[in-house]
C-alpha positions as CSV (number, residue, x, y, z in Angstrom):
1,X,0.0,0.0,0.0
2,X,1.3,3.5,-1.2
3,X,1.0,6.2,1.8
4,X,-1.5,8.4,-0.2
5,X,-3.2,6.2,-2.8
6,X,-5.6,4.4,-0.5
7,X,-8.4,7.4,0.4
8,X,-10.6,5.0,2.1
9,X,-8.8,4.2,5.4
10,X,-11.5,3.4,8.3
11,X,-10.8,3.9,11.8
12,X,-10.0,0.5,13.5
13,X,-11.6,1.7,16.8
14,X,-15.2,3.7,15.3
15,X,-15.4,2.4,12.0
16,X,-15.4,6.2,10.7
17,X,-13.1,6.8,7.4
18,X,-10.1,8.8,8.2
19,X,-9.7,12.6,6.9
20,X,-6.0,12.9,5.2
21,X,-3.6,15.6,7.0
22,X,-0.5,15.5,4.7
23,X,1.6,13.7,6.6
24,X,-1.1,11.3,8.8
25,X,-4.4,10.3,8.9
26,X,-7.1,10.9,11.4
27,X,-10.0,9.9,12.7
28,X,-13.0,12.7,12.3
29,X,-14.0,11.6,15.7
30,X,-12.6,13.8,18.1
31,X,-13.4,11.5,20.8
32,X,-12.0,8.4,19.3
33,X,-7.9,10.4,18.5
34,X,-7.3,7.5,16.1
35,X,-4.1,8.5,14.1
36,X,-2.0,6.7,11.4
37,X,1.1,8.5,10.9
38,X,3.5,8.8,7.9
39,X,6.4,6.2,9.2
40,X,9.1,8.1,6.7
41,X,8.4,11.3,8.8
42,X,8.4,9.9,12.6
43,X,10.2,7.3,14.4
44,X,7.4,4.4,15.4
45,X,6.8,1.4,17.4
46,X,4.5,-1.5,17.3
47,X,2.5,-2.0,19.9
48,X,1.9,-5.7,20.3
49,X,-1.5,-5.4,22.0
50,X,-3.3,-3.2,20.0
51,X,-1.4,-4.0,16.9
52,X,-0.8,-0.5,15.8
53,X,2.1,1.0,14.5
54,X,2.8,4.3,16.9
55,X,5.0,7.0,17.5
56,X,7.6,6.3,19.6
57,X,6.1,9.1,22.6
58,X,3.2,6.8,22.6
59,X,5.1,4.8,25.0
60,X,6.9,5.5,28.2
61,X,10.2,5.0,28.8
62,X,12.1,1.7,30.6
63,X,15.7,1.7,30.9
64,X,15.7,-2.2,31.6
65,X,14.5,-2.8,27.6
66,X,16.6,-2.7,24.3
67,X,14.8,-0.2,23.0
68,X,13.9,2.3,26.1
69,X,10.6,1.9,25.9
70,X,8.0,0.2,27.4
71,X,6.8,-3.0,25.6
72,X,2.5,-1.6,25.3
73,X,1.9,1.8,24.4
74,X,0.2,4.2,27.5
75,X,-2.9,3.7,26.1
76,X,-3.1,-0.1,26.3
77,X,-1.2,-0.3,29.7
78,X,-3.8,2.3,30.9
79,X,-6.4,0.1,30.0
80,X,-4.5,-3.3,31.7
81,X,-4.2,-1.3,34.7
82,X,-7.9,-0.2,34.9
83,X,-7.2,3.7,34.6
């Protein structure tokens, strides 16, 4: 898949079909923050249990890993910790 050739990219969260920014993709739903970023332009990670490619200040740090970061974005260790 080319970065801008494919118009009709839907939210995996709402469902809603993502307005193109330039350089990302987000979801209209301002409630929802769904974002798809352009991985050329920002350093990402994959976040293994939501299975989405993020940027890399979508996770907190942890010097004990390779990397420095933690191994689930904030969002989904929010969500395992009940916040």
């Amino acid at each position: 898949m080319s970065w801008n050739n494919n118009k009709n990219i839907k939210c995996r969260w709402c469902g809603k079909f993502l307005k193109d920014k330039g350089w990302k993709w987000e979801c209209p739903d301002e409630t929802c923050g769904y974002v798809i970023l352009d991985t050329s332009v920002y350093k990402t990670k994959l976040c293994p249990k939501c299975k989405i490619k993020k940027v890399v200040s979508e996770f907190s740090k942890c010097a004990t890993r390779k990397d420095n970061l933690q191994f689930y974005c904030k969002q989904c260790t929010a969500i395992k910790e009940g916040k």
